[in-house]
Structure formats: C-alpha cells, structure tokens
N, C-alpha and C positions, 0 to 999 in steps of 0.2 A: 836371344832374349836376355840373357845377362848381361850382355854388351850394351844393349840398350838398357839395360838397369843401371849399369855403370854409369851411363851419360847422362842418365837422370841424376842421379845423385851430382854429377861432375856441374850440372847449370844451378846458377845459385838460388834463385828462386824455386825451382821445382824441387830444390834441395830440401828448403825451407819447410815447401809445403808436404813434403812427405815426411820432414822433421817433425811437424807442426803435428802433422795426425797420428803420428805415430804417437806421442806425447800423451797427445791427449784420447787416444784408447787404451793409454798405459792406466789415465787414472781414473776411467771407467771400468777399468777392470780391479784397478785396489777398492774402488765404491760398491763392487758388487762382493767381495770379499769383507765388508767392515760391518760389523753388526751394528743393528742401530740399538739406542740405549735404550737400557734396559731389559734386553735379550739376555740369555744363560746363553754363552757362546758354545762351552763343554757340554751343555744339556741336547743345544742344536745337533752338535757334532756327534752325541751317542745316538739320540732318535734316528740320526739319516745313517749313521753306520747300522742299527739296527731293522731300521724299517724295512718292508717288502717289497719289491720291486713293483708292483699295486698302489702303494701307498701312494694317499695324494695324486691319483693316476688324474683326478677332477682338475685339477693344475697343471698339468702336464703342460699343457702348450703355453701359459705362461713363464712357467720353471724353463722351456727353451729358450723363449727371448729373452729371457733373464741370467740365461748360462748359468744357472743352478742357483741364481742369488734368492728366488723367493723360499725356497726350502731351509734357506740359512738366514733365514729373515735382516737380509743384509740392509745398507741404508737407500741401495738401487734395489729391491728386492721384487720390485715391480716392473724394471726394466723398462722396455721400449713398447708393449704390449696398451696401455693407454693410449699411446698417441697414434698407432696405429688401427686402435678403433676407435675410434673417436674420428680418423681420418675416413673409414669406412662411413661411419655413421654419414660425415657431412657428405661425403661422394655420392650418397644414395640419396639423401636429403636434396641434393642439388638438381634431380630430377622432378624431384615431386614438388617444392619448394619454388614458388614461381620469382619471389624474391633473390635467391640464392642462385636462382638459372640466371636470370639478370646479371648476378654479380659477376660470373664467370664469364659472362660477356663481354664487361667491360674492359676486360684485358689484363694490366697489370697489375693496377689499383681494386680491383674487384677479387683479385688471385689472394692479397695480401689483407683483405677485406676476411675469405674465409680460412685463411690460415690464422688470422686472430680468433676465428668462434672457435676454429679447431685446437687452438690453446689452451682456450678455456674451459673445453670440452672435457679435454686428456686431464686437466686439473682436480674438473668433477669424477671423473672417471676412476682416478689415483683416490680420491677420498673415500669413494665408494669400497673399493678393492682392496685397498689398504686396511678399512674397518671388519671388512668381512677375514679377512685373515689372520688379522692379529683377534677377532673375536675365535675364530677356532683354536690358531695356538691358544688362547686365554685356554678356552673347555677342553683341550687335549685333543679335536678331533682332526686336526691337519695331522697327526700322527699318532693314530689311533692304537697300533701297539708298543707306541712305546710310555712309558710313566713317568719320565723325569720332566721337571719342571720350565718351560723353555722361557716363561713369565712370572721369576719370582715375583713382584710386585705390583698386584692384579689392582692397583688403586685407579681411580680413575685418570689422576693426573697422568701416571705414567702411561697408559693404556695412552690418553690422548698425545701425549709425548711420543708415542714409536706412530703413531698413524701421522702425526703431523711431518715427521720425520721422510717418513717413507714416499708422503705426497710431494715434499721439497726434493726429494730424489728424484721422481717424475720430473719436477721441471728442472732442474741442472742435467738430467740426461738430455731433454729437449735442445737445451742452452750449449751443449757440448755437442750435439749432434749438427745445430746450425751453424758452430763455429766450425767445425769440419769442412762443408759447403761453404761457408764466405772466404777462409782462408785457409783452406786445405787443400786437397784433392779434391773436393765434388762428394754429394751421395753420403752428406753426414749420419742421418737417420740409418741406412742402408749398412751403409759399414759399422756400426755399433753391433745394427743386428748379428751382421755376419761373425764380429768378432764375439757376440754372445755364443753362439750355437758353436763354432770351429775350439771355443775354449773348453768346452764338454768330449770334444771326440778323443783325446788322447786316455781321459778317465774311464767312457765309456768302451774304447778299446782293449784295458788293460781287463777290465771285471770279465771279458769277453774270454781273454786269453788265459786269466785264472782260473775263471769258473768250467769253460766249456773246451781248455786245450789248442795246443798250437794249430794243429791241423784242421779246426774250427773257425779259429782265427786265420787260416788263410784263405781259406774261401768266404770269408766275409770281408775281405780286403780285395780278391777278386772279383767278386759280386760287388761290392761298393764303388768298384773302378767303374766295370760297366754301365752301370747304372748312373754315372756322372758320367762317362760317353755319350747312353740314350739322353739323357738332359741336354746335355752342350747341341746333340744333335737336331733335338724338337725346339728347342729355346731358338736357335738360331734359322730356324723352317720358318717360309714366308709363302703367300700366295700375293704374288705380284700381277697387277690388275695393271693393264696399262689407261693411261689416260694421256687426253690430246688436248692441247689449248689453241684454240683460234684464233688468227691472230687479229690483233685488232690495233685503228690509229686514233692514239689521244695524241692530238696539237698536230704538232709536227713528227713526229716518231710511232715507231709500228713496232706493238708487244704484242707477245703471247708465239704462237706457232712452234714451240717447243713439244717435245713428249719425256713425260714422265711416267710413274708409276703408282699405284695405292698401295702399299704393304699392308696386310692382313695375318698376323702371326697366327700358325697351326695352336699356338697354348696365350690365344687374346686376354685369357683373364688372371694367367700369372697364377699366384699360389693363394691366393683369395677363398674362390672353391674352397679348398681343405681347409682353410679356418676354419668358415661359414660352416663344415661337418662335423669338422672336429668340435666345435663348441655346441651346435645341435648334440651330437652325441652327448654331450656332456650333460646334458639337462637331466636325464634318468639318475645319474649317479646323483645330481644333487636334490632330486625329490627324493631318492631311497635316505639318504640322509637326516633330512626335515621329517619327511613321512613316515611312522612308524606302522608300516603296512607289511606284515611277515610276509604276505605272498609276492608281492613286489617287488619287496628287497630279496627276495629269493630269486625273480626273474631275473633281476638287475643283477645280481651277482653270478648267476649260470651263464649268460645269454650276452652282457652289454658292458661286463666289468673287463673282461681281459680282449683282446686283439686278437687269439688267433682262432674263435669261434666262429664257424662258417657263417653264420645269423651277422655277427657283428661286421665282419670283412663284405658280407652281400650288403647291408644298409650301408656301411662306409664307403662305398663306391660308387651305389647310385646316389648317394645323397650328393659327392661329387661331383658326379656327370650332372643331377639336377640344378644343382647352383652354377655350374661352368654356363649353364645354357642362360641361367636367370642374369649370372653377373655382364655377362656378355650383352645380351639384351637389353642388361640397362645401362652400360658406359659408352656401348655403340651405336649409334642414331645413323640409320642408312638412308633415311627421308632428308635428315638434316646434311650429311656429306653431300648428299647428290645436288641441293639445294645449291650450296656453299659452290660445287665444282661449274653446276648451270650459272651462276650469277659470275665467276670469272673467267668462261668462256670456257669451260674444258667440257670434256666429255669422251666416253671409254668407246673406243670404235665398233659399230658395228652394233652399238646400243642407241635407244633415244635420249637426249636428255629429258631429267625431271623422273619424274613417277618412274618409269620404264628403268630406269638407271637406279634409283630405290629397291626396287624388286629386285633386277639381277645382284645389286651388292646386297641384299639379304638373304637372295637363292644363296650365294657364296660362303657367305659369313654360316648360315644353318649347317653348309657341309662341311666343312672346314673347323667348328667345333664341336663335331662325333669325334673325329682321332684325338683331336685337344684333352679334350674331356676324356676318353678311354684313358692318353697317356697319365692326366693325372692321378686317375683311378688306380693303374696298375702298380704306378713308381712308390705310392701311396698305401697301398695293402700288400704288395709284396714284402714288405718289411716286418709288418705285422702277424705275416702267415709262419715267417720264417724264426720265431720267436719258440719255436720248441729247438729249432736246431743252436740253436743261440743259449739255449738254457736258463732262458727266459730272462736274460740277461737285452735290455733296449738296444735294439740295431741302429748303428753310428750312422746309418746312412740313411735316415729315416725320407720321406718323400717333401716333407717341408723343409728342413735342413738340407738338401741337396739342390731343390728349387731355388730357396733362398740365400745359398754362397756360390753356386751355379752363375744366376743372375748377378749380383753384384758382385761378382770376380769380374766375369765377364765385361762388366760394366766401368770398372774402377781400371779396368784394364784399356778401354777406349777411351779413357778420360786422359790418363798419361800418353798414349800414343797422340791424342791429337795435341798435347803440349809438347809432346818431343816432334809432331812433325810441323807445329810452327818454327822450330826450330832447326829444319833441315836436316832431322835424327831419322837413323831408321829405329821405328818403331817396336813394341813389342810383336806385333803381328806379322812382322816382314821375315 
C-alpha cells in the first residue's frame, strides 16, 4: 500500500490531484476554526470548555458534520449538513413528484437540472439554520449553563451580519466540495464530511483518556477497531442475483448472451436511517425547550435527553430498523428493475420475466434488509450504551462516524486504484 502511495504521488497528475485536495480540505478546515463576525471568540471558547457533555446535545449531529464548527459558531459553522438534507429532501421528492421522476430520466441534463433545486434548497436551508442558532446564541440557550456573552452586539444589523455569513459558508463549502470532484480525487462533498468528523477523534480520544484512564481508553480503541472491522465487513456484503441476457440480432451483428449479476448490498440505505432517527429523536428535546410543560420537560429529561437509557436505546433502534425499511422501499423500485431488465432482454434464471421477477427481487430485497437494518441498529446504540464506561465522555466511534469514513475511505480508496490501474500501477488493493 505505500508503494502504491508512493506511485501515486511519483505520476504528475494524480500528484496534482491529491495536491489539489489536500489544499483545499486544509482550508475547510481553517473555515471551520474562523469565527464569524461578531462572535466573542473567548466567550465561545469558556461556554464549551464549561459546558456539559448534554449540552446542545439538540445539535449534535450537526456539530459532527461540522467537526465541532457550529458550537464555535465558526464561519462553516453549519458545515456540510444543509446540502445533505436538502439532497434528502429532493431524493424523496423525486418519487412522489412526477415532474422531478421525469427529470431524472432524462439522464444527464435532468441529473444537473436537480442538483440546481438541490442548491438552492441547501441555501434556504442555511438561512433557516443559521437564524435559528445565532437566535439561541443571542438568548443564551445554545449554552444554557454558561453566562458569558458569546453576542456582544445583539443589534440587528450584526445579528443579520453572522447569519448572512454563516449562509455564504454553506455555499463556499458546496463550491469546495464540487471542486474536489472536478479536479480532485472524486467524492468532494464526501470527503469534507469525512475530514469533519476524523478532525474530532483525536479531541474526543484525549477527554476519553483524561477523564475515564488509560485502561479505559484501551479498550475503546479495541472496541473501536472492531467495530470498523464489522463495518468494512457489512459495507462490503452483496447479495448477487445473477441475471442472463438474450441474445438478440440488430442489423448484422448479435448482442446480448452474456451473464451478469444484480448487486443488492446487506446495508442498501447507507447511513440515512440514523439521521432520519437521530433528528426524529430530536424533536422532544426541542418542544421541551419552546414548551413550558414541567411534566414533559421532566419526561424528556429522565427518558430522551441522555443515550444510555434503555427507553431511549429501545426507540433509537427501532426507529432505525423502521426508516432502513422505509428508505429502502423508496429508492428501490423492483417493478421498475424488472421492467428495465424485461425490455433489454435479460432475465434472472429459473424466474419469469416481468411481475414474477418483481416479486422475487422484493421477496430478496425484504430479507436482506432485517440484518441491514439490525447492523445499523447495533453499531448505532452500542456506543451509546457504553457511555457510563466512557464517563460519559462521547464514543469516538460513534455509528454514524464509522459508517461515514468507513464508506468514503473505502471509496476514495477505489477512486485512486483505478487511476493508478490505468496506469499499469499496482494498486492500493493488490
């Protein structure tokens, strides 16, 4: 593997392009470090040294894609988190949406058609988000025990000044991310996220090793291992379907009579699921918030505020399994495949085509996403459970951070092999 690292570096273009990324995650990463104006950067820096390991817990998952930038109300403080919902939104939209199913059909020009709404989506999205956060910082409740000022100057202007800021942030991370993908490596958005969340582990390991001891900290480095083993292991599980093409003669020449296969990954919907929870979860904490209902905010604080209550770990995991099944269901059309495979001659042996060939790739797909769905359940609350042995110090290896630099390691890692095997390199894989 490092020889093959070596070679990469050694061809001048692939040089370039790892140069290139490198570059420019350097200065995604000074963007998520730079306050925006008008912040108390020292006030930031006492509230999160002070604050409780709870705090702000309502944020959580975008404080991850953000690698700690929105708690530092930096000028990326909002990270990559807009454009990936907003990417959700249009993918769900594209089902129900008979206009936007059209678009996607028409191939390339229809592909770039919704990646323009999903632009301007992520834009509104940042305006939304941005106002809702710097409105808390304004009233103190993004960190609610601590008192120093993180907004001396609550005027409007500046108010509109850090939100307008933070929305420009959105789209220069967008604009660094697609430059990655034109002239990078591949996987711009992807790799930002990765280098958000991998730029927290060394912080989060060290509170680990302070707070809760070395011998603490080794078997959370052991368990961490593992558990990036099980990932590598499920990420990379297939249920290969075989399919036949028939052959057929257009003109003078005879196509098709080949066999191939249908990949159906064991974990089809990725780390989706666990948003779709995690942000479900999240709605109690922000009605106890708005809602001044003592008995509610009493539930919510016994029952739905911390991670390692059985109540909260049993919802967190079906709600899991429940969206793996939903998301599943709606990005994979087994009416529409079988359609697609009947009309160019293929068909899975020993099945009929049409309807028949429907059924059976649904009969597949339904079982094939119980383990899916378990895996992401378990990788997902096991971290959470284990949060007294941790001294309630956040596990670096949490189940969305391992799915999502799991995946785009893996990924960024196939990207450079096939540029080093156009070039007769052995690869990182060999």
């Amino acid at each position: 593997m490092l020889t093959a690292f070596t070679r990469a570096f050694r061809t001048p273009d692939l040089r370039k392009k790892l140069l290139f990324t490198f570059g420019i995650v350097v200065l995604f990463r000074i963007g998520s470090v730079l306050p925006a104006p008008g912040v108390s950067y020292g006030a930031v820096h006492t509230c999160l040294s002070t604050a409780s390991t709870g705090a702000s817990n309502v944020y959580s998952l975008i404080n991850l894609f953000s690698g700690g930038a929105l708690l530092q109300l930096s000028i990326f403080a909002l990270g990559i988190m807009p454009y990936i919902t907003s990417s959700i939104i249009l993918q769900l939209l594209v089902v129900v949406i008979p206009r936007l199913e059209q678009l996607k059909k028409e191939g390339s020009a229809g592909e770039q058609k919704i990646t323009q709404y999903t632009r301007y989506l992520t834009i509104a999205l940042g305006i939304l988000q941005a106002t809702g956060i710097v409105a808390l910082a304004r009233s103190g409740r993004l960190f609610p025990d601590c008192s120093a000022q993180i907004i001396p100057d609550t005027s409007l202007f500046r108010i509109a000044t850090i939100v307008i800021t933070m929305t420009a942030g959105v789209g220069v991370i967008m604009w660094l991310g697609e430059l990655i993908t034109a002239r990078g490596i591949g996987n711009g958005m992807s790799l930002l996220i990765f280098t958000s969340i991998a730029s927290r582990l060394p912080s989060q390991g060290t509170a680990i090793l302070q707070v809760a001891g070395g011998v603490v900290f080794t078997l959370v480095c052991l368990l961490g291992l593992a558990i990036v083993v099980f990932v590598i292991l499920v990420e990379q599980s297939q249920r290969r379907i075989p399919v036949q093409y028939a052959k057929r003669l257009i003109g003078r020449r005879m196509y098709g009579g080949t066999s191939t296969y249908l990949p159906i990954k064991v974990n089809q919907a990725g780390v989706i699921p666990v948003i779709f929870a995690s942000s479900l979860l999240q709605l109690p904490q922000l009605v106890g918030q708005v809602w001044n209902n003592k008995g509610f905010q009493d539930f919510e604080t016994r029952y739905l505020s911390k991670g390692d209550h059985p109540l909260y770990l049993a919802t967190y995991g079906l709600l899991i399994i429940f969206f793996t099944y939903f998301y599943v269901a709606i990005t994979f059309n087994p009416t529409e495949v079988a359609d697609n495979m009947k009309k160019y001659g293929g068909f899975i042996p020993g099945i009929r085509p049409g309807r028949p060939t429907a059924e059976y790739l649904d009969h597949v797909l339904s079982r094939i996403t119980l383990p899916g769905s378990l895996f992401l359940g378990v990788i997902t609350v096991l971290p959470l459970a284990l949060l007294n042995l941790t001294k309630d110090q956040p596990f670096p290896f949490a189940g969305t951070s391992v799915l999502i630099m799991v995946g785009v390691g893996l990924e960024t890692v196939k990207q450079i092999e096939s540029q080093l095997m156009l070039r007769n390199y052995e690869g990182f894989l060999r």
